[in-house]
N, C-alpha and C positions, 0 to 999 in steps of 0.2 A: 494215820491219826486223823486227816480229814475227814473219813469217810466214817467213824465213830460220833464225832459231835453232828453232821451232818444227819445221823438217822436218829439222833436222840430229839433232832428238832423238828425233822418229820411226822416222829411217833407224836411227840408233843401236838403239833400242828393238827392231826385227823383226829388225836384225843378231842381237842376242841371241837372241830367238823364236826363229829358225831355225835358231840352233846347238843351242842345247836340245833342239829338233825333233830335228834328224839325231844327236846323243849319243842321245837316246834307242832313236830308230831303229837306229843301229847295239848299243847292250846289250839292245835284242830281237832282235837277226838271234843276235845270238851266246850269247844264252841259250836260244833254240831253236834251236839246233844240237843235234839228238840223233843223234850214229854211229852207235847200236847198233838195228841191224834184225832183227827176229827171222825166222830161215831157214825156209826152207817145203821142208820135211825131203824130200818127194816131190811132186811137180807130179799125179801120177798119183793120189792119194785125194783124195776130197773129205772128209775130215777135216782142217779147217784151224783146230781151237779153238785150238793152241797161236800164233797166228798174230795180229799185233796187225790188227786190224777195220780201221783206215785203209789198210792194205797190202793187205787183201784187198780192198776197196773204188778203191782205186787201180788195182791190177792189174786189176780187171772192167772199170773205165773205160778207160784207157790201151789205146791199140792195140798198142802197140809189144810192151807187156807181155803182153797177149792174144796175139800172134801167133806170140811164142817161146814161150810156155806150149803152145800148140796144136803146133808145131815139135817140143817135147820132148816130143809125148806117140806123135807119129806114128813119130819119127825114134826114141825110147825111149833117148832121155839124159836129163839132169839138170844142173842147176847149183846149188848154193847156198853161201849165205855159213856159213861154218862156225866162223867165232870173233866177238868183236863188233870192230867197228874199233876201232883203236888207234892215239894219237896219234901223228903224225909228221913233222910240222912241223918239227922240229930236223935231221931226216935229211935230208941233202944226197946222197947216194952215189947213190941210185938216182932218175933221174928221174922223173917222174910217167907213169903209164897204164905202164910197163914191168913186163912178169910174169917175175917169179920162180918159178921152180918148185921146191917143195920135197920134194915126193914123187911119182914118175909109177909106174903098177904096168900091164902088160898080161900080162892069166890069164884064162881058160877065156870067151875073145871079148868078154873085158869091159874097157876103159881107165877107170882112174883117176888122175885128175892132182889134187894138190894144190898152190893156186899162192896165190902174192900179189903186190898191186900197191899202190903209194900214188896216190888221187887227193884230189879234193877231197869233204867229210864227205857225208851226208844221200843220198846215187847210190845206184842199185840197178844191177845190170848183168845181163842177160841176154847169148845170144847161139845161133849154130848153127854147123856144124863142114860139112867136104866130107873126103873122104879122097882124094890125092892121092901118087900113087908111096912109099905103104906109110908116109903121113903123115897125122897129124889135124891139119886147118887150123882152128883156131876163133876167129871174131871175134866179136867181144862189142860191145856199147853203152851206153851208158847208157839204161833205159828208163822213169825216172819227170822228172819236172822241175823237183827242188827239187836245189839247190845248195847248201851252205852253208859259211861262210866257214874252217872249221877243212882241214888235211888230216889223212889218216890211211891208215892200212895196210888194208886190204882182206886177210880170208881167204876162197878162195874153194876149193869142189872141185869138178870137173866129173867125171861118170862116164855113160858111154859104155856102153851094155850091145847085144848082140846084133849083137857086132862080123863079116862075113864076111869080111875081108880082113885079112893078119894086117901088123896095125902096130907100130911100134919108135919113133915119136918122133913130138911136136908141137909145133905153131907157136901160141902165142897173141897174136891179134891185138886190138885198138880200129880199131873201124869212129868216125871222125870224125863227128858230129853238125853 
């Protein structure tokens, strides 16, 4: 008979343990949740002090990341985040990974799109373009692998320089992971 109320207050006792554990766990997921990624103004210098060291450190590591960097420098475009993420959680209207485009400009062979998209927080996105019946196709991805639980708005601009085909519109696409 001891040995009955004994493990029903054990069991009780790690029930506890474990909640405490995962509260924890989850008010460190969500206290390290940092949106805001500082831009790497151009892929093409190696002047990256404005640039936080774990980003530069990831990006050397990361293939994905190395490979679109290597893509923008051959191909001579650009991608970066150009505001910091902003909450967006409460916005319902636009689904997630869909781009908005807010400003598109084509002048003297160069495309500038300015665009946004809400995903989830802590992503970096890279990607590469094809030109298609007088169209820029650009898919993107996510290229680091930390996720974090908040969502937010994404400002991104892509610019397109030493264009020879003269283009009028694009497509932004997510390539699916």
């Amino acid at each position: 008979m001891l040995g009955v109320p004994m493990s029903a207050f054990l069991l009780k006792k790690m029930k506890s343990i474990l909640r405490n554990i995962l509260v924890a766990l989850l008010v460190l997921m969500f206290l390290n949740c940092n949106p805001s990624i500082e831009k790497i103004n151009n892929p093409h210098t190696d002047d990256l002090s404005n640039v936080e060291p774990e980003l530069i450190e990831e990006t050397l590591i990361n293939p994905k990341a190395k490979y679109y960097l290597n893509l923008m420098q051959t191909k001579n475009y650009s991608i970066s985040m150009n505001a910091p993420c902003e909450d967006a959680l409460s916005d319902n209207t636009v689904k997630r990974n869909e781009c908005l485009i807010l400003k598109e400009t084509y002048e003297n062979n160069t495309a500038t799109i300015n665009f946004k998209f809400k995903a989830a927080c802590c992503q970096e996105f890279m990607g590469d373009y094809i030109i298609k019946n007088n169209k820029i196709i650009f898919n993107m991805e996510q290229v680091n692998d930390i996720v974090c639980g908040c969502i937010c708005w994404y400002h991104y601009e892509l610019k397109i320089n030493n264009l020879n085909n003269k283009v009028n519109k694009i497509d932004l696409n997510f390539i699916d992971n």
